[in-house]
LOTORLO-736969 format. One line per field, with one value per residue (C-alpha): x, y, z. Coordinates in steps of 0.001 Angstrom, whole numbers, plus 524288, in hexadecimal, padded with zeros to 5 digits. Layout:
xx c(X,...)
yy c(Y,...)
zz c(Z,...)
% end
This chain:
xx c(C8CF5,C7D5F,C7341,C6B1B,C5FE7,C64B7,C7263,C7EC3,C8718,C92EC,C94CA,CA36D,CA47C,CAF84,CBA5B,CB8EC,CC73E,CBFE1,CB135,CB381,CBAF9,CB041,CA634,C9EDB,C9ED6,C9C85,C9C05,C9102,C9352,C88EB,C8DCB,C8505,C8048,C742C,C7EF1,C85FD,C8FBE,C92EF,C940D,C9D92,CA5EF,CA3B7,CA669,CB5B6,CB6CD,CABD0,CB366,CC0BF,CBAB7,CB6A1,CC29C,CC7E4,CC087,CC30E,CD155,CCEDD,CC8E5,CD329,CDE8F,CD7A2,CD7A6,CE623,CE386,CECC3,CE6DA,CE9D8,CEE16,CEC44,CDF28,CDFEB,CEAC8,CEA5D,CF699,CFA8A,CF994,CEBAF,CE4B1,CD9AF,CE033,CDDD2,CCFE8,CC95E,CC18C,CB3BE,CAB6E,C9C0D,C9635,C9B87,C977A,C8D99,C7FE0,C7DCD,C83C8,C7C15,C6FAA,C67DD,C62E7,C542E,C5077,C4BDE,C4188,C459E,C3D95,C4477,C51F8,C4F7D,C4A6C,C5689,C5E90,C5867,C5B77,C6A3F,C6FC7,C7E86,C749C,C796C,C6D2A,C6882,C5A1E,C5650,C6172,C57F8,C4D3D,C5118,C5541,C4625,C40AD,C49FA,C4642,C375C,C37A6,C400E,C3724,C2A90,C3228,C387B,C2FCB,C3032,C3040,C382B,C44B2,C5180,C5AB1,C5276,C5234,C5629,C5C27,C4D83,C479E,C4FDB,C50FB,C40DA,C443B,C4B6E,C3F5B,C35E5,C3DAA,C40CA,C324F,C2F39,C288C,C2F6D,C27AA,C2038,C1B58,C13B6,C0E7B,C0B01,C0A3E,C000C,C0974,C16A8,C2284,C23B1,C12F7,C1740,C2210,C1B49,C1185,C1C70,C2169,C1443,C124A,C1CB4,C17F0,C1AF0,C2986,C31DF,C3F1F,C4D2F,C5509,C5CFF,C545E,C4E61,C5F12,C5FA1,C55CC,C5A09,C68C8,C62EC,C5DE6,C6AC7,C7032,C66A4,C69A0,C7849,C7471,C6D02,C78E4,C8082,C7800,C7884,C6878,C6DBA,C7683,C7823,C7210,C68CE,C675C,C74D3,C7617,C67D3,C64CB,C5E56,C656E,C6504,C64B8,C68C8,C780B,C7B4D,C7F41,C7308,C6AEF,C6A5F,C6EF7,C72B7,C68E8,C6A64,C6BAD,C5B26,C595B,C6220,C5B99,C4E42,C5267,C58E4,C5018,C4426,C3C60,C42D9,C4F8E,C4A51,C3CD4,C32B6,C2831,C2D17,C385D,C2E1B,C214A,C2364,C31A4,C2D3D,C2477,C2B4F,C2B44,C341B,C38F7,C4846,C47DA,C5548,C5158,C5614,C4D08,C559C,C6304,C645F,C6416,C6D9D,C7610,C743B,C79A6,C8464,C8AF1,C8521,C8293,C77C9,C6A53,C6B10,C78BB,C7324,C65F7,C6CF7,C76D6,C7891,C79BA,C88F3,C8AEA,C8D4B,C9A34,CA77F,CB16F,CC081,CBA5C,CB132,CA196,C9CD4,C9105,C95E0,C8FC9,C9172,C8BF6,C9260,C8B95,C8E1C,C8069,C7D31,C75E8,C72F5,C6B44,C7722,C7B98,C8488,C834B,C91BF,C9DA9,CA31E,C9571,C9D6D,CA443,CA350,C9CCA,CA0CE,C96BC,C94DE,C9619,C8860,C8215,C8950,C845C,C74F7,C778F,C79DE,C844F,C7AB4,C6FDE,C77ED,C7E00,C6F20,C6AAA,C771B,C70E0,C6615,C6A83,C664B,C6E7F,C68E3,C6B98,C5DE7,C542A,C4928,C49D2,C3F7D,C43BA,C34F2,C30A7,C3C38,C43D9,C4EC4,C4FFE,C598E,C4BAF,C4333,C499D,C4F58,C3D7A,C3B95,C4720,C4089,C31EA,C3D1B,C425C,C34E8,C2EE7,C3841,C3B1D,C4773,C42CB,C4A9A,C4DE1,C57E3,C5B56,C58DD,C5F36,C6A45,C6CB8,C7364,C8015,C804B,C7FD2,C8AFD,C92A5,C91CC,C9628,CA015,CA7C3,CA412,CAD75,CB77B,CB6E1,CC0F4,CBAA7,CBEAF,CB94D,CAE5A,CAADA,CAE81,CA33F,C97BE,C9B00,C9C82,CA582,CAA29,CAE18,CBC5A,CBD5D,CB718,CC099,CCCB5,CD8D0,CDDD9,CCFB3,CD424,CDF31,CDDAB,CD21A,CCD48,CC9DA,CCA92,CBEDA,CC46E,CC539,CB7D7,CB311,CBAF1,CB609,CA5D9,CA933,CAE1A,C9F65,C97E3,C8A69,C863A,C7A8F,C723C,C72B3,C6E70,C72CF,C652A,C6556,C6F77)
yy c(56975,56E32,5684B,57467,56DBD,56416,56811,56723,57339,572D2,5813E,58734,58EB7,59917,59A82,5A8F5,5AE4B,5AE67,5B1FE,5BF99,5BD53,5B305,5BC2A,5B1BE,5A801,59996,59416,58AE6,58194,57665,569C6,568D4,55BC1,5570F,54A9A,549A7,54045,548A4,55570,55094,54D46,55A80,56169,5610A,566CD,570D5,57585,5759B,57FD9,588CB,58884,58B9B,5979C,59C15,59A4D,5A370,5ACEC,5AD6E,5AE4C,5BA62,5C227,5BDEE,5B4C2,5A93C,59D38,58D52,58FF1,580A1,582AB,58CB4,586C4,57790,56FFD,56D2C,55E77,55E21,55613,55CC4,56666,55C43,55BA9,551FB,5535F,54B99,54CF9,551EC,545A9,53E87,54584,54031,540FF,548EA,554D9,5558B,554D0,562BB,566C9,566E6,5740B,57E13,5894F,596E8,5977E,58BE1,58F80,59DAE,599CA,58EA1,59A69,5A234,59801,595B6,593BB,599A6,5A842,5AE4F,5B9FB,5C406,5C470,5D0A7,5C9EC,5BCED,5C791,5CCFA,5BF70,5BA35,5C750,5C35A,5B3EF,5B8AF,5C0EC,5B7A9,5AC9C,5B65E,5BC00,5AEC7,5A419,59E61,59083,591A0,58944,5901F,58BC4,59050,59F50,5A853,5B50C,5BB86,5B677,5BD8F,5C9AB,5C829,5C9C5,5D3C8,5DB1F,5DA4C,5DF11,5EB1E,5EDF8,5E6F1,5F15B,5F3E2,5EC24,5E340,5D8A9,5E3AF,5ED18,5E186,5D50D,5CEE3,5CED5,5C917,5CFC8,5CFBF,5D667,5DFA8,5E30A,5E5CF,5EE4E,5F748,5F7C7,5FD7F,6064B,61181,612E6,605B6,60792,5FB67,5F509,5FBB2,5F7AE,5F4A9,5EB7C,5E593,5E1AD,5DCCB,5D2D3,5CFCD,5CDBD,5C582,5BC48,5BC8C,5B7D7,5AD1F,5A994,5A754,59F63,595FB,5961F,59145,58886,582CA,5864B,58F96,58FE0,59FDD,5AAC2,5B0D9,5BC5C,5C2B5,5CFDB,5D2AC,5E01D,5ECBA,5FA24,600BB,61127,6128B,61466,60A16,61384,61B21,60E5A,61168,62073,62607,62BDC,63A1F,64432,6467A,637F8,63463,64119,63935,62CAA,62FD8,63AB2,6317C,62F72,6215E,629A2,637AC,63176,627CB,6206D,61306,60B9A,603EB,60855,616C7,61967,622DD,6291A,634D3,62FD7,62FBD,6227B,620B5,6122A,60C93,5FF56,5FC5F,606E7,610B8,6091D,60434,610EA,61608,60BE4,60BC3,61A61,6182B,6096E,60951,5FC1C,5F3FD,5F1F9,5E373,5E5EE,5EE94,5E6CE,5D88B,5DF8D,5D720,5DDFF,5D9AB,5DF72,5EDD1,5EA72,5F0F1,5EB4E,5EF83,5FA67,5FF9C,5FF59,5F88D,5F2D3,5E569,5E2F0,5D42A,5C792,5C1E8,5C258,5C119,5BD2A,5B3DB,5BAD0,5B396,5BCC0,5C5E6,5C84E,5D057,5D5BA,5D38C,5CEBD,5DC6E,5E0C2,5D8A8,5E667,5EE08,5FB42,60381,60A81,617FE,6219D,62722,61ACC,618D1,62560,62089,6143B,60945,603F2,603CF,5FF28,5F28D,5F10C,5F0E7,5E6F4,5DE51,5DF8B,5DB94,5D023,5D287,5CC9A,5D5A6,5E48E,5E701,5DBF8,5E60B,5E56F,5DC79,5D41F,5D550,5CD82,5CA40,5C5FD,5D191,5DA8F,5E358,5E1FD,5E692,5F0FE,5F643,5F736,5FEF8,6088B,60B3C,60D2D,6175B,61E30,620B7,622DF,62EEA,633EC,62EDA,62739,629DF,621A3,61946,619E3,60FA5,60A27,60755,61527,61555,60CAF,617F3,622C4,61B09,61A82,62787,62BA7,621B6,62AA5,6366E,63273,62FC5,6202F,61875,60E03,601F9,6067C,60B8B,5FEAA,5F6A1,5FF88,5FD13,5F050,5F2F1,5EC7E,5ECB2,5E170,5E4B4,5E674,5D969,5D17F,5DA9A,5D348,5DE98,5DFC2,5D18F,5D6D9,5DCBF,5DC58,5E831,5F512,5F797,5F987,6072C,60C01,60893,60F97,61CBA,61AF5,61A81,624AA,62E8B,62D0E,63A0A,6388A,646AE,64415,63F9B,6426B,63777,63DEC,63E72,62C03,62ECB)
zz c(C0AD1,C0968,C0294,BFB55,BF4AE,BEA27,BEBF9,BF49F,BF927,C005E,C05D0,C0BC9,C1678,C110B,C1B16,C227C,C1BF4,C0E58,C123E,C0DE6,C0122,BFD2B,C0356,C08ED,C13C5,C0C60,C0027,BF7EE,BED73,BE83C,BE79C,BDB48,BE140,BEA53,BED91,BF936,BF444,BE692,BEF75,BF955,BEE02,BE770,BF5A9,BF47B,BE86A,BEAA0,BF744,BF101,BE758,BF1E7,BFA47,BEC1C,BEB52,BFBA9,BF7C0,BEC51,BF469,BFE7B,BF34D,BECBA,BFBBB,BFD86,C08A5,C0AB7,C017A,BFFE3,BF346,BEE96,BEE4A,BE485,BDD24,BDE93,BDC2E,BCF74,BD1AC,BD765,BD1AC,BD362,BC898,BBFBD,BBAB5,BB4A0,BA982,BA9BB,B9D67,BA192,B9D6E,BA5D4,BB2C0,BBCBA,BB8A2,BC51C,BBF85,BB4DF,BBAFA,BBE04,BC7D9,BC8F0,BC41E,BCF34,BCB73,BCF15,BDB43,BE113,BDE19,BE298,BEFC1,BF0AB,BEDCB,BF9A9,C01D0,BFDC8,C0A9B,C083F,C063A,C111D,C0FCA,C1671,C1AB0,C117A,C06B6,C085E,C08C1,BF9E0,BF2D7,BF850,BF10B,BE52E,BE4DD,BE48B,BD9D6,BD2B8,BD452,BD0DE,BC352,BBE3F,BC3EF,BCFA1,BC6B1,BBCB1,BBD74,BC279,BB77E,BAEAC,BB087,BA639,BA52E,B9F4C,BAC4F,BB33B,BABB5,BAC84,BBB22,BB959,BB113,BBBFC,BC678,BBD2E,BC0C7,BCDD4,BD783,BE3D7,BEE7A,BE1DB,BECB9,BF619,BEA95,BE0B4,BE99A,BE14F,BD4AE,BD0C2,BCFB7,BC02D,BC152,BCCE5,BC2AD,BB6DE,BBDB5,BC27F,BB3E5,BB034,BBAFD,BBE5E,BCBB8,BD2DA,BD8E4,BD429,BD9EB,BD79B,BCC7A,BD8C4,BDEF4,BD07B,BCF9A,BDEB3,BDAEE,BCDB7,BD5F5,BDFB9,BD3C4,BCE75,BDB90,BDAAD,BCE73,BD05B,BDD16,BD1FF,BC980,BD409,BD871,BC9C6,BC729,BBDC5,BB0BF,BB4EF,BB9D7,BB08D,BB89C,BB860,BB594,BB50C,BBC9C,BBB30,BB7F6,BC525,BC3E1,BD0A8,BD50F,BE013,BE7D9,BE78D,BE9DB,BF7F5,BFE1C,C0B58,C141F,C126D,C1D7B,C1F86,C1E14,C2975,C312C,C2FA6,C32A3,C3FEB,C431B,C41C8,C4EAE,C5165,C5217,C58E0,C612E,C5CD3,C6210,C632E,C5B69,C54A4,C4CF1,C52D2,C4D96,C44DD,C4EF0,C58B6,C65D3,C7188,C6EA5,C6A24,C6717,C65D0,C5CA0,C50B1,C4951,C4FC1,C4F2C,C41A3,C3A24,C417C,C41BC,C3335,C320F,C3A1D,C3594,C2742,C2ABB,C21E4,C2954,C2887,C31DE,C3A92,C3CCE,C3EC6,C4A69,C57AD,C63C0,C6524,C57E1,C5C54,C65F0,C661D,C5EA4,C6166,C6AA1,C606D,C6120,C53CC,C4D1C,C497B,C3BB2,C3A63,C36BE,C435B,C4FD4,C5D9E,C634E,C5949,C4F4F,C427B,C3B1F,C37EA,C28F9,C21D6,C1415,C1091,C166E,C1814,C2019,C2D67,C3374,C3F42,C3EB8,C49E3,C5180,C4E46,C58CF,C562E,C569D,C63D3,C67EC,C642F,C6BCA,C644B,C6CA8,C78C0,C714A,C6E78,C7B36,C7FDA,C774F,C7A2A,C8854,C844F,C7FAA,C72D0,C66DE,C5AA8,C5B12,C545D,C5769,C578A,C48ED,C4490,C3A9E,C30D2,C26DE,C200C,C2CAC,C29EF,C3496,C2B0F,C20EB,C2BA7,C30DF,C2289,C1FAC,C2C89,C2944,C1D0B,C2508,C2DB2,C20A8,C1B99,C2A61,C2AC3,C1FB1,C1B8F,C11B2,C03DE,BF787,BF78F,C0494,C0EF5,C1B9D,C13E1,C11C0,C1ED1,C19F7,C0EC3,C19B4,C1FAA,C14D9,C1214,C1FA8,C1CDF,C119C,C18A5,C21ED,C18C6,C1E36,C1A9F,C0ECE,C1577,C2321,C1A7C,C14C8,C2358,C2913,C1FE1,C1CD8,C0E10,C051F,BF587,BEDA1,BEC93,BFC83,BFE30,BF47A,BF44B,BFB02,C04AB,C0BC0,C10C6,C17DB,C27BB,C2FC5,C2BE9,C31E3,C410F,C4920,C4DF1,C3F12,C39F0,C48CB,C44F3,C383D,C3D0A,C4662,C3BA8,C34A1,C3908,C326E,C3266,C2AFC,C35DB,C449B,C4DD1,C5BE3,C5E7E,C6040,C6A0E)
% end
């Protein structure tokens, strides 16, 4: 058990077999008391209910169950309840809470323990709780917001400037807004990112419904209509884009890896500038996976040379996360990238005695290194000439993909590789059966991908 403010939690460590058909690694529930003697007597019947719902779990994926607790015998008495009018329950239910204004529940939120976040996910939900707080009132009480508040919300953002806090620092959010409403020059947020914030409410919202501050969540359902096609949110590089990128002094001659990457020099720097990209091309893997990689996490498994993609780490590592459960995978090393040296450049650092693969990555204001680095690849786009709309770092995973089908890949081996998953693969009762594909199968697979559209012999 945990004391969390006023209250007592007891939380459940879920048992490994049903981690991935829960999706998650423990479980919360309030004892709904700030008494140590009430919640010890509340704990037995609190954690009979959640082995009731692991045993669920396991009997929807197939897996062997205790079916008792499921189906209780008929002559438990615990089958037989007992009906106790509401008057005559303990004063100590009925009392409230004391109320909680928006600003403190939001910030208790923030600092929910059992929110297993990223640094640039903590980075968003901050940006989220401070707008809240600005639009709705930083005092008014939790329990009592209403669905107009929120839809208020919901008007501002329609309008809020991109960047609000450097162009108009001196005004709120709802004044930066209406100024943008009355001049057609001033570039506001994406109906995409106006609904990322109004989802990150949301999220805080249920949090307070669970945590009993709320009747419901008043901001359910509330979004923007968004004119853009998810899949054109973000698109490949095309062929002149990639040309730039890897044709750019830090790839052909530059002055120095740092300031003078952009500059032609005799320099070939082999730092993380130069690495990530190209590892990015060639794995598809997310920049938050490629910036948090050990040393020991490009090894040979079963004879082939991999990039080990994993929360798990074998020097100790503690700043390593994972978007999803199906982001743990092996990724094996792409004969080009072999061919640049990526293989040496780890066995060097090993030798080094170095633990992360790209400590030269500074980690900025925020603390992210995957933040820092994704704001100096933009500075890189624009530096030579590769800059285009809606297309980012993360355009590399789409590149991947699409080298991905041009191969004809197989869609399981397709889905192993990148680390993507769909609801029915995640849930569906065969995907719990076998170990899954071999290590030589996803390497023939990598080694079919040709990626005419850019030529890199020139890092070798």
């Amino acid at each position: 058990m945990l004391r969390r403010g006023q209250k007592l939690y007891y939380r459940h460590t879920i048992p490994v077999d049903a981690q991935r058909l829960l999706n998650r690694l423990e479980i919360w529930r309030s004892l709904r008391t700030d008494s140590l003697a009430v919640a010890l007597r509340r704990l037995p019947g609190v954690k009979a209910r959640i082995e009731i719902e692991i045993e669920n779990a396991r009997a929807m994926a197939g897996l062997p169950i205790d079916a008792m607790l499921i189906r209780p015998l008929d002559d438990d008495p615990a089958n037989h309840a007992i009906s106790v009018p509401i008057a005559s329950l303990p004063a100590e239910q009925a009392q409230p809470d004391s109320p909680l204004t928006l600003a403190e529940a939001y910030s208790n939120y923030i600092n929910d323990p059992t929110h297993a976040w990223t640094a640039s996910t903590r980075e968003a939900y901050e940006t989220g709780r401070k707008l809240a707080v600005a639009m709705i009132g930083e005092a008014v009480p939790i329990a009592s917001i209403s669905r107009a508040q929120c839809r208020d919300m919901l008007d501002v953002l329609r309008f809020l400037p991109a960047n609000a806090r450097k162009l108009f620092p001196k005004l709120s959010p709802r004044e930066a807004a209406e100024r943008a409403r009355l001049r057609s020059n001033i570039k506001i947020i994406s109906a995409a990112n106006a609904n990322s914030l109004m989802s990150n409410l949301s999220s805080f919202l249920n949090w307070a419904v669970n945590e009993e501050l709320l009747a419901r969540n008043p901001a359910r359902g509330l979004r923007l209509p968004d004119p853009v096609n998810k899949r054109d949110k973000r698109l490949p590089f095309e062929r002149d884009q990639l040309h730039a990128i890897f044709n750019a002094p830090l790839y052909r001659g530059c002055v120095d890896g740092e300031r003078g990457y952009n500059k032609v020099g005799n320099q070939r720097p082999r730092n993380a500038r130069f690495w990530v990209p190209l590892i990015a091309l060639f794995t598809g893997a997310r920049l938050g996976e490629i910036c948090q990689l050990d040393t020991t996490d490009i090894r040979a498994v079963d004879g082939v040379d991999c990039i080990v993609v994993s929360q798990r780490s074998l020097v100790g590592s503690t700043d390593k996360q994972l978007k999803t459960t199906a982001s743990d995978r092996l990724i094996p090393v792409h004969p080009m990238l072999i061919d640049c040296g990526l293989l040496r450049f780890a066995e060097a650092k090993r030798r080094a005695g170095e633990k992360k693969l790209f400590d030269d990555i500074e980690t900025g204001s925020t603390g992210s290194r995957p933040v820092a680095f994704s704001k100096w690849f933009t500075q890189f786009l624009r530096a030579c000439g590769a800059q285009r709309t809606r297309t980012s770092f993360h355009s590399f995973r789409h590149n991947f993909r699409d080298e991905l089908r041009a191969a004809r890949t197989d869609h399981d081996i397709t889905l192993l590789l990148g680390g993507w998953t769909t609801g029915a693969s995640r849930t569906a009762v065969h995907e719990n059966y076998g170990s899954g594909h071999r290590v030589d199968a996803l390497d023939e697979a990598v080694r079919r991908l040709s990626f005419d559209q850019v030529d890199v012999r020139h890092c070798m």
